[in-house]
C-alpha positions as CSV (number, residue, x, y, z in Angstrom):
1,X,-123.8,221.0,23.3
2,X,-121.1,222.1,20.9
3,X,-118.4,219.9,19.5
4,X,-115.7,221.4,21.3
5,X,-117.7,220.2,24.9
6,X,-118.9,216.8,23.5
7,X,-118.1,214.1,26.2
8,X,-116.0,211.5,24.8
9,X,-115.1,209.5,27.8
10,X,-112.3,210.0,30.4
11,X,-109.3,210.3,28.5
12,X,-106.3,207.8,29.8
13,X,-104.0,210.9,29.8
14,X,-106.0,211.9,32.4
15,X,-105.7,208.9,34.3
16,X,-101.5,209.3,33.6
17,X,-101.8,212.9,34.9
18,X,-103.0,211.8,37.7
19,X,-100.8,209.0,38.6
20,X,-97.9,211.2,38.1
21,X,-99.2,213.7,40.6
22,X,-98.4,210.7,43.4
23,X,-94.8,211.5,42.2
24,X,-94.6,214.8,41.4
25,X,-97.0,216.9,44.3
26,X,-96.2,220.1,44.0
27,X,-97.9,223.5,42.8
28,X,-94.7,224.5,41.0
29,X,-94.7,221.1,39.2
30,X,-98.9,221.7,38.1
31,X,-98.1,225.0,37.1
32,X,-95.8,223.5,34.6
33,X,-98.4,221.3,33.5
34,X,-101.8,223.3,33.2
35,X,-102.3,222.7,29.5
36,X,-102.0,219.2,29.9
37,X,-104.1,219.3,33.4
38,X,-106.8,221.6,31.7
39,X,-107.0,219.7,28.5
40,X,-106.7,216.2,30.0
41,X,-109.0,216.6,33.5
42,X,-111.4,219.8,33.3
43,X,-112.3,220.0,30.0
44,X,-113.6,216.7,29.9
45,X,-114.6,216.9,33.4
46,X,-116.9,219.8,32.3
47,X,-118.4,218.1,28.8
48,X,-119.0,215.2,31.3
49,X,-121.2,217.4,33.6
50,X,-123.2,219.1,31.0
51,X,-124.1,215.4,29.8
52,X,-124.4,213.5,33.2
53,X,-126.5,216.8,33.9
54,X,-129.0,216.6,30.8
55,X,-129.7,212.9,31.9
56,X,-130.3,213.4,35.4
57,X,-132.8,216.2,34.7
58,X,-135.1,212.6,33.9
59,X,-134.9,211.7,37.6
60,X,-134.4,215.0,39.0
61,X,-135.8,218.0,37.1
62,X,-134.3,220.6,40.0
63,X,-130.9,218.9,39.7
64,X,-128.0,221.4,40.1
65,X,-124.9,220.6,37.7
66,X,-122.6,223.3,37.4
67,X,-119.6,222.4,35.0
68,X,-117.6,225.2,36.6
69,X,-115.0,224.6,39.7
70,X,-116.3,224.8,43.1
71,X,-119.6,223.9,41.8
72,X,-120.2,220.6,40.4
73,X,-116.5,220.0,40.1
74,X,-114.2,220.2,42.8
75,X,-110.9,222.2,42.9
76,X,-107.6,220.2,42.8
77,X,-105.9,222.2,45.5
78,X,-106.0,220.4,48.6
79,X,-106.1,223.0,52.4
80,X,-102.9,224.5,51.9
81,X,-103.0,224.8,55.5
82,X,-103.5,221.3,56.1
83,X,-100.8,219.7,53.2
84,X,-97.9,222.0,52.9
85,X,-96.4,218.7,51.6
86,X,-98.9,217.3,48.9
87,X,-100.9,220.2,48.0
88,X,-102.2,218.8,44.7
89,X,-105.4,216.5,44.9
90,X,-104.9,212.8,43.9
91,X,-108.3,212.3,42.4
92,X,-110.8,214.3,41.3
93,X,-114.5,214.7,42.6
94,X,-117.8,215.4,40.5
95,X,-120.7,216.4,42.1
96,X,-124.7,217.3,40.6
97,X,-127.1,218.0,43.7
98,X,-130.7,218.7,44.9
99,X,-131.7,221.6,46.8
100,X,-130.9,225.1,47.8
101,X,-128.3,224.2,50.6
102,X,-124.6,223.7,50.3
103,X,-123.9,221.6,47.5
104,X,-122.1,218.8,50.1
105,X,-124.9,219.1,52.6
106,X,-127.7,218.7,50.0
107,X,-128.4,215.0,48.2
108,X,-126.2,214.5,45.9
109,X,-125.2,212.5,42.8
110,X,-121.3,212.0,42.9
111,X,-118.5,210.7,41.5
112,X,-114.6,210.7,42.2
113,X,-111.9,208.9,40.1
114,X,-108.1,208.4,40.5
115,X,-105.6,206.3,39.0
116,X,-106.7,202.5,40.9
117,X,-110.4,203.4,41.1
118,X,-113.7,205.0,39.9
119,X,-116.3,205.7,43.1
120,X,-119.6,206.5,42.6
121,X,-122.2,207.3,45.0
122,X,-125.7,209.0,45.7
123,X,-126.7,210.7,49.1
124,X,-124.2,212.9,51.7
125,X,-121.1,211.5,52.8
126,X,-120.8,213.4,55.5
127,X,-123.2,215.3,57.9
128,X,-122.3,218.5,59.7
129,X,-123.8,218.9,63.3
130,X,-126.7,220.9,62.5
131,X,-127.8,218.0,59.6
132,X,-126.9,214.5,61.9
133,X,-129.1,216.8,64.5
134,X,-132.1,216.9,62.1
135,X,-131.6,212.9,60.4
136,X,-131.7,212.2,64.3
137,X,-134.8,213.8,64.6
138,X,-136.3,212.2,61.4
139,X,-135.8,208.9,62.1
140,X,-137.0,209.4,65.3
141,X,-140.3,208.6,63.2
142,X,-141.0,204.9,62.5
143,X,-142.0,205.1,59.1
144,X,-138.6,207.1,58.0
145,X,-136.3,204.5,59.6
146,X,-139.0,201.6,57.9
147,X,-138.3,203.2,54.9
148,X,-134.8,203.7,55.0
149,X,-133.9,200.1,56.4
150,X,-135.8,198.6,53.2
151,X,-134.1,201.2,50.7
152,X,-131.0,200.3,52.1
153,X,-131.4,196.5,51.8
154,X,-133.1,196.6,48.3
155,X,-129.9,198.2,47.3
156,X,-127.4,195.8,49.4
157,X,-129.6,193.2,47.2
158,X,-128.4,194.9,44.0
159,X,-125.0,194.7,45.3
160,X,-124.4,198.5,46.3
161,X,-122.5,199.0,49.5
162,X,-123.2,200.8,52.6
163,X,-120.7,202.4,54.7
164,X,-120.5,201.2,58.3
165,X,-121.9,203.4,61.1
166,X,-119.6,205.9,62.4
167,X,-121.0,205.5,66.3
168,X,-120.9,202.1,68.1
169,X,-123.6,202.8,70.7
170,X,-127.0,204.1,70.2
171,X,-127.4,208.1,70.8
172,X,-128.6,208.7,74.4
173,X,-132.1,210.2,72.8
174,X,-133.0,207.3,71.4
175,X,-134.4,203.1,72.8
176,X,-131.7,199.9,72.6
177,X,-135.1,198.7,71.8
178,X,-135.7,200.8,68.7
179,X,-136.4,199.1,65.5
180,X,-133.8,199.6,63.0
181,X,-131.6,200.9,65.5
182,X,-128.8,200.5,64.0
183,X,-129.8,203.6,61.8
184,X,-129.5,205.8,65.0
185,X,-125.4,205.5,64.6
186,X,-124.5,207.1,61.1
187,X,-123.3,210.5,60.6
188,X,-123.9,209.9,56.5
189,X,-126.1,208.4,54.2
190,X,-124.9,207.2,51.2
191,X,-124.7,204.1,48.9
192,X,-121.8,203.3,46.4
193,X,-120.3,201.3,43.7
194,X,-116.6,200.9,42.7
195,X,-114.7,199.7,39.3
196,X,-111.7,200.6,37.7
197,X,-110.9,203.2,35.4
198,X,-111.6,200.7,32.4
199,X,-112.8,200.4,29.0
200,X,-116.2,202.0,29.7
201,X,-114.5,204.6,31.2
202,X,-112.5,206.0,28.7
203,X,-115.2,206.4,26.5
204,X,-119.2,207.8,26.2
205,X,-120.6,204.9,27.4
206,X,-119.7,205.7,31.1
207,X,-122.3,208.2,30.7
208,X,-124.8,205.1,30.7
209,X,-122.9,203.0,33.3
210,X,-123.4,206.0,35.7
211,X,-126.8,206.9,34.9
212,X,-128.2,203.6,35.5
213,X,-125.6,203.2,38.8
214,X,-127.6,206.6,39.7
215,X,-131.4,205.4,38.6
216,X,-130.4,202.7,41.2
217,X,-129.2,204.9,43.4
218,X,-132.4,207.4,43.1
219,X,-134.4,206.1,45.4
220,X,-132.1,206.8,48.5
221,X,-131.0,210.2,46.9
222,X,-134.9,211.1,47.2
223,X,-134.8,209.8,50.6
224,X,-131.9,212.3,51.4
225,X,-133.8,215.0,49.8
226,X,-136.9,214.4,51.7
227,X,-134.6,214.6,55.1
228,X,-132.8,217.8,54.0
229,X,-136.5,219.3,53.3
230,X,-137.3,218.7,56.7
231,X,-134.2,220.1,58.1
232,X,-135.6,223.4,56.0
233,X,-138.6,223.3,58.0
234,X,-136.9,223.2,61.5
C-alpha cells in the first residue's frame, strides 16, 4: 500500500462534513465542497478498504473489496427521483462481499457511519423476492434452521443484535408447529454492532475493532454464503 493510501483512521473532518450535510443538502452546496468531501470521506474511505480488504482475505480468501464507488463503497447521491429535497446521503456505507451475485444480494461484510453512530454488520440486510424465495426453501431443511437458530443465539450471547422479523405470521408453506419457526418470518439475515464515532475510530485501530466485530460475525456471513450458493443451484 503506498503512503499516500495508508489508513489512518476516520478523520473527524469527515464526521464535521457529514454533520453539515444535515444543514446544508444540496448538490450545489457538495459541489462547492468536493475537495474537502474527497479528501475528508473517499480517500480514506478507500485506504480503509484496501486494509479492511487485506484482513478479511484471512477469513474469506474470495472476498470482493473494491475501493472504487459503486463497488465496495457506496455513492453519496441519494435517488434523485425519490429526494428532490435532500439529495445528498447522510452517512456513508462500506461494503466487502462473497460471491458472484450483486454485491447487496451476496454475504456481505458492511459498515455505515454518520455523525451519531458507527453500524457494523455481516450478512444481507435486505432480500429481494427471488432470494427470501430460496432462504424459504433452505430452511425448509431442519438442519439449516438448527444451525441458524444456534448461530444466531451464540452471537445474541456475545451481545450482537438481531433485527426483528419483518412478517408476524408464519408463511402459508410452512407448520405453526415448525421448530424454530420464528426463522420462517425474516426477509434478511444479518447481525450487528453499534458505537459512536470515538476514539478508536478516528484512528488505525478501528481496523482491529472491525475485524474482530467481523471474525465474530463470520460464522453467520458463511451461513449466508452457503444459502446464496444454493440459490445458484436453483
Amino acid at each position: 500500500m503506498s503512503e499516500s493510501s495508508t489508513f489512518l483512521g476516520f478523520p473527524k473532518e469527515g464526521i464535521k462534513f457529514l454533520e453539515n450535510i444535515i444543514q446544508n443538502n444540496s448538490k450545489e452546496w457538495l459541489d462547492a465542497h468536493k475537495e474537502e468531501y474527497e479528501r475528508t470521506i473517499v480517500t480514506p474511505n478507500k485506504a480503509y478498504v484496501e486494509e479492511m480488504g487485506e484482513h478479511l482475505q484471512i477469513l474469506v480468501p474470495s472476498i470482493h473489496a473494491i475501493p472504487k464507488i459503486n463497488k465496495s463503497l457506496f455513492r453519496i447521491y441519494r435517488d434523485a427521483r425519490f429526494h428532490l429535497d435532500d439529495p445528498i446521503k447522510e452517512r456513508i456505507g462500506i461494503i466487502m462481499w462473497q460471491g458472484g451475485g450483486h454485491r447487496m444480494q451476496s454475504s456481505s461484510f458492511y459498515m455505515h457511519y454518520d455523525f451519531y453512530e458507527v453500524f457494523v454488520a455481516a450478512g444481507i440486510r435486505n432480500f429481494k423476492p427471488p432470494l427470501l424465495q430460496t432462504y424459504r426453501e433452505y430452511i425448509k431443511s431442519d438442519a439449516n434452521r438448527e444451525s441458524l437458530h444456534t448461530i444466531l443465539e451464540d452471537l445474541k450471547a456475545k451481545g450482537y443484535q438481531i433485527p426483528e422479523p419483518e412478517y408476524k405470521r408464519l408463511p402459508a408453506e410452512f407448520e405453526s408447529e415448525l421448530s424454530f419457526g420464528y426463522l420462517t418470518r425474516y426477509r434478511s439475515m444479518y447481525a450487528y454492532t453499534t458505537f459512536k464515532p470515538d476514539k478508536t475510530f478516528h484512528s488505525e485501530k478501528i481496523i482491529d475493532k472491525n475485524f474482530k466485530i467481523y471474525e465474530d460475525l463470520l460464522p453467520l456471513q458463511q451461513w449466508v454464503y452457503e444459502l446464496t450458493l444454493y440459490d445458484s443451484k436453483t
